[in-house]
N, C-alpha and C positions, 0 to 999 in steps of 0.2 A: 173258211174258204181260202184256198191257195191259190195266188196270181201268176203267170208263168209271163215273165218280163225278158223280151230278148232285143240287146241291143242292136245289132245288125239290124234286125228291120226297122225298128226304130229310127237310126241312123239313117237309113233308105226313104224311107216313107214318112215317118212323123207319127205312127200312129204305133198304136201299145194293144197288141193283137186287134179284137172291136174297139176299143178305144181311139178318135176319131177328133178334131177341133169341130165344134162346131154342136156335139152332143150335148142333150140335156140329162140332167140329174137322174130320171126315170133310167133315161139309157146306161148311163154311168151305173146305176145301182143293180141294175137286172142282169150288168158280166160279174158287178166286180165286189157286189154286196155293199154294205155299211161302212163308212169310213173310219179309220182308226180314230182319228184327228180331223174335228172342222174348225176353221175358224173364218166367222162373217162379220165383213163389215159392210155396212151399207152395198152400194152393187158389186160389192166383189164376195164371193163366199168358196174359200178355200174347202178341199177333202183331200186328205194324205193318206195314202196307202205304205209305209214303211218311208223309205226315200222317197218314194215319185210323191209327185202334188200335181193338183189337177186343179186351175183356178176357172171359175167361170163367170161369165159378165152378168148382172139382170136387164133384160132389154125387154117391154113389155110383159112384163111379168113373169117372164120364163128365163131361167139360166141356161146361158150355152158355157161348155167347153172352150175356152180360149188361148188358155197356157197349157202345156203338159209339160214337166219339167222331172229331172232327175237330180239328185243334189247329193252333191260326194265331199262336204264338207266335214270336218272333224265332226264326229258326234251324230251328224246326221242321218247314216244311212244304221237302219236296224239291224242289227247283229241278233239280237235274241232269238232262242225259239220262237217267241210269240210272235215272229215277222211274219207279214202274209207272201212276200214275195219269194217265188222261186225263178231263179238265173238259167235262162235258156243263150246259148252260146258263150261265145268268152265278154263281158263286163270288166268297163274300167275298174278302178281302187283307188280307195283314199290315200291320197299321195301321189298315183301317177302324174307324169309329166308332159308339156306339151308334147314335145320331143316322142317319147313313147307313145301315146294316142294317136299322133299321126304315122306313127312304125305302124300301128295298128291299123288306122282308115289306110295306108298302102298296101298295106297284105290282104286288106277283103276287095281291094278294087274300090274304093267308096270315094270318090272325086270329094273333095274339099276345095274352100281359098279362103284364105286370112280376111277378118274384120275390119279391116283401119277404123271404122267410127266404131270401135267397140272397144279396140284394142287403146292403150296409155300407159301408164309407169306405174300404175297398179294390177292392170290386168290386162290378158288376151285374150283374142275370140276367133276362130273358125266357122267356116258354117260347110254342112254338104249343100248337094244339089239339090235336094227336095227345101232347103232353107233351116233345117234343125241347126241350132247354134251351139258351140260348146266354148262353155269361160274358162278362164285359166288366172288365177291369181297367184301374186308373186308372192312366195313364203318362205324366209329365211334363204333367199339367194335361189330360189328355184321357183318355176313357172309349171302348177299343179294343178288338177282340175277341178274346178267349183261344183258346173251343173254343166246339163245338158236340157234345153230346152227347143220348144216349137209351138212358134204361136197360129202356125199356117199361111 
């Protein structure tokens, strides 16, 4: 199964086409199939589709969606054929900069403001208007992007 993952509306909305906070595991499985990678601990039970991850809480017995995150970390984001995700518009890269990502949210029109309680001397953080957060850690004298997450 191929995922068609477009950051714009992501970035706009929080949501990853049907994908949705709030979703349970049935819903999660009937867009997006099987998950590459789970990992469960007690009430949290991770499924990774390439980069993105999708963490969900158990609250009475059912897991909901709560994180949807993308992670642009060294190593993290799947390069191989075998990746399920296909890139719908333009997508950060490992390595961009804060500097650059926000050249980016100003050319789509995509309102942001800086984190103060996120942001320190190891990292940065913005958020748009729907509340998606994007981190920025400092690497070798430059400020690049980690993830991009939305808890809703």
């Amino acid at each position: 199964m191929t995922l068609t993952v477009d950051a714009e509306s992501f970035l706009t909305t929080g949501t990853l086409g049907e994908i949705r906070v709030g979703a349970t595991l049935t819903d999660i499985g009937s867009v997006w199939g099987s998950p590459q990678d789970v990992a469960d601990a007690s009430q949290v039970l991770i499924w990774r589709y390439g980069f993105i991850e999708l963490s969900f809480l158990k609250s009475g017995g059912v897991h909901r969606l709560r994180l949807i995150a993308a992670y642009f970390r060294s190593g993290a984001v799947l390069t191989t054929s075998d990746s399920p995700i296909v890139f719908s518009g333009a997508w950060p890269n490992c390595g961009d900069t804060l500097s650059q990502f926000t050249q980016y949210l100003k050319s789509r029109r995509i309102d942001f403001e800086p984190v103060p309680a996120l942001t320190s001397e190891t990292q940065s953080a913005i958020r748009t208007r729907c509340g998606v957060c994007v981190l920025f850690g400092f690497h070798d004298g430059a400020c690049v992007i980690d993830s991009i997450q939305f808890s809703g």
